[in-house]
N, C-alpha and C positions, 0 to 999 in steps of 0.2 A: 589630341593633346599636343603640347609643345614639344616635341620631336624629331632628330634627324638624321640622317645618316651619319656612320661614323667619316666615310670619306670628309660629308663637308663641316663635322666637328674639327678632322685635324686642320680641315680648308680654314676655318674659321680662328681655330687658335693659331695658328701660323700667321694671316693676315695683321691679326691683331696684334702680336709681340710686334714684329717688322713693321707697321705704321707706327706704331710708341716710340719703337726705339730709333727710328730715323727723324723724326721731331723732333722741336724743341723742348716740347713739356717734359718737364723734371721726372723722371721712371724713379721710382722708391722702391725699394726691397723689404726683407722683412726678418724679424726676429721672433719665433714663437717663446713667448714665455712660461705658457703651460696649459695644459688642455684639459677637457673636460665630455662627458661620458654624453652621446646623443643617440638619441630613437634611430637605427639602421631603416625603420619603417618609416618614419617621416620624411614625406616628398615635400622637403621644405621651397614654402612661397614666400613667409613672412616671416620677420625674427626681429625681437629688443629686447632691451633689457629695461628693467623699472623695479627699484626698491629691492634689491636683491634676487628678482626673480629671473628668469629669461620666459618672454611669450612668442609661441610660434603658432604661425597657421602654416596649414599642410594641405597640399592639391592631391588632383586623382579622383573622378566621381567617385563616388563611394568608397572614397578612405580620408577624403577634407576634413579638418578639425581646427580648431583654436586651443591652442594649450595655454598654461600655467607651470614652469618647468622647473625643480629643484638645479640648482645649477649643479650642486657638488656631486650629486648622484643620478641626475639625469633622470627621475620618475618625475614622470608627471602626475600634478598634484590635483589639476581641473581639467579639465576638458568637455568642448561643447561642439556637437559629432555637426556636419554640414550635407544633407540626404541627398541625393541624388534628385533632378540630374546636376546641380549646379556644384561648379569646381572651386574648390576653394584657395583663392589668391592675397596677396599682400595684407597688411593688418599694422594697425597703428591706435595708442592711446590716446584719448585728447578727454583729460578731465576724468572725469568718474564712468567715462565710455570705452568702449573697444569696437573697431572701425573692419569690418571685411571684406575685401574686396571678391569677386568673383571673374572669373575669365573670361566667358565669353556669353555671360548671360544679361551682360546689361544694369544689373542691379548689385547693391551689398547689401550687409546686414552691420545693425547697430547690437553690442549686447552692454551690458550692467558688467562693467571692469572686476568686481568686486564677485558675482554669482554667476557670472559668463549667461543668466538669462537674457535671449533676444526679447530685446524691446524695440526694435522699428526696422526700415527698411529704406533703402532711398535707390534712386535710379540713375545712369548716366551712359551718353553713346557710345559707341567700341567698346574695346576689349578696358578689362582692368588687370594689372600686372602689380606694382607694388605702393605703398602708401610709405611715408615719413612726417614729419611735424618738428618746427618749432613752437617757439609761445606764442604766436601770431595766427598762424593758417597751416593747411595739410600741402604734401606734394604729392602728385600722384602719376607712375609711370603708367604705358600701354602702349608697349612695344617700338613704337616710333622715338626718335629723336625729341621729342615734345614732352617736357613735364607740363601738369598741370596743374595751376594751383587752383586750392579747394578753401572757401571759408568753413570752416570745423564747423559752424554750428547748422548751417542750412547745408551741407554737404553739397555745393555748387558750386561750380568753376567761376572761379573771379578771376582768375587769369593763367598765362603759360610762358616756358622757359624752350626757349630753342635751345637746344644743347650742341655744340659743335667744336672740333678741333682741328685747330686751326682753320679754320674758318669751313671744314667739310662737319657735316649732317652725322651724330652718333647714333645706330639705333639701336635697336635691343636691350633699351637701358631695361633693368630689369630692379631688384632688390635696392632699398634705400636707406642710407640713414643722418639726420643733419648731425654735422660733427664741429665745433668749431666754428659754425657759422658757414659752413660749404657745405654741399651735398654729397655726399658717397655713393656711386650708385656702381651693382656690380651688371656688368656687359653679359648675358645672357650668352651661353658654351663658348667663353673662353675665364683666361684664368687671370683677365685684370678687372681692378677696380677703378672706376673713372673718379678724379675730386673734381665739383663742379662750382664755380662762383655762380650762387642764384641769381646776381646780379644782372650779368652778361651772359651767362647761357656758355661762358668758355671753359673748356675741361682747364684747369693750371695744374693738374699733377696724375701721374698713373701709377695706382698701385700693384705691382708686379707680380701674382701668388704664385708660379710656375713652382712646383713640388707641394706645392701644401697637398694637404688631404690624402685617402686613398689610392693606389695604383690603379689603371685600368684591370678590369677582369676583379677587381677586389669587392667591386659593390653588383647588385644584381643587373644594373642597365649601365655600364658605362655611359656609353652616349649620352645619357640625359641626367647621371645622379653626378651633378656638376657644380661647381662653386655657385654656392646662392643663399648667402645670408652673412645680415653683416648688423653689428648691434654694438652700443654706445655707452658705457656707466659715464657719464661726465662728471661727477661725484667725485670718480675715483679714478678719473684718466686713463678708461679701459676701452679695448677695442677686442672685438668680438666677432669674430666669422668661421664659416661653416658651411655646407655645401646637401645638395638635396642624396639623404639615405645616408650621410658620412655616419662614420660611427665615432667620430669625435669635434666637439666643437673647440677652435683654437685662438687664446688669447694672446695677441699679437702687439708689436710695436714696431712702428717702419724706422729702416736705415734710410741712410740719406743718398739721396740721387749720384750715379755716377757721375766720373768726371766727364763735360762736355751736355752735362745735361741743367 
């Protein structure tokens, strides 16, 4: 599974604040404006929101699922279990579907948005880590600096995004979500959010979460139950994030970049 030590977590959160913050890209801060009740059990991989509801997929052989989630109280109201051995990764709507991705098996699964029944299956090389969409086509992470874009209907890469800042290679992009016409995507064990122009593949802004969520020793793996999950009401100009096992998911609004940035 995706796992590491804690030495080279703090290695990693540390790298990452100190490359942002010596850059020119704009560092944004944050303001919680109120939170909401999430599964301590969910090893969240995937997360959005749609019509009121929040849907999450959760990894871990043998604890993978796809939910349908009350926002206000946090029960889950569907869910469709993903057996062993395959882990279960990223997920995204497109139409009357839901899209999931798996980690290191090669393959996803298509289900009925509507009765979370699987209806198909499709294939693809490497790892898969997280999905997002516009009204056009899917994005799809797998651990590299490389998104890749997916036509929704034949679930085939029709093309990709080099992601880089300042002109260096981002990897670990992990969890996604389109916002405004830029991509969101959160850096895998540390605690920013990159904004990416799909365009050019150039990060133009970092969202800074340092303090959100639980304290180390507060959830059962530190190490690994990490910021990862980020979701979009565009309806309602909400933004939405949250971290794998938190026990609360947080609706947020960024401040504006310091001065010099």
């Amino acid at each position: 599974m995706k796992r590491l030590s804690r030495l080279f977590l703090v290695f990693a959160l540390c790298l990452a604040s100190s490359a942002y913050a010596q850059s020119a890209i704009p560092v944004y801060g944050y303001t919680v404006v109120r939170s909401y009740p999430h599964d301590t059990r969910a090893y969240t991989e995937g997360f959005f929101y749609r019509n009121g509801y929040f849907y999450e997929g959760t990894g871990n052989v043998g604890e993978s699922s796809v939910r349908k989630v009350d926002i206000k109280t946090g029960k889950v109201l569907q869910q469709a279990e993903l057996p062993p051995p395959d882990y279960g990764e990223g997920i995204v709507a497109w139409k009357n579907r839901l899209i999931e991705l798996t980690w290191q098996s090669h393959h996803g699964f298509i289900y009925d948005l509507n009765t979370f029944k699987r209806i198909g299956q499709f294939d693809y090389p490497g790892e898969g880590w997280a999905l997002t969409a516009n009204d056009q086509q899917l994005y799809m992470t797998d651990g590299t600096p490389t998104i890749r874009v997916l036509d929704p209907r034949t679930l085939k890469q029709t093309g990709k995004i080099d992601v880089t800042a300042e002109g260096k290679p981002v990897a670990n992009l992990n969890e996604l979500e389109w916002v405004k016409g830029q991509i969101y995507a959160n850096v895998w064990l540390t605690h920013v959010i990159v904004r990416i122009d799909p365009a050019s593949g150039k990060v133009v802004g970092v969202i800074n979460l340092t303090g959100l969520g639980p304290k180390p020793g507060e959830t059962v793996d530190p190490d690994n139950d990490v910021l990862n999950g980020i979701a979009y009401d565009a309806r309602h100009d909400r933004l939405f994030v949250t971290g794998k096992r938190w026990p609360l998911i947080y609706e947020i609004t960024l401040t504006p970049p310091a001065a010099g940035h």
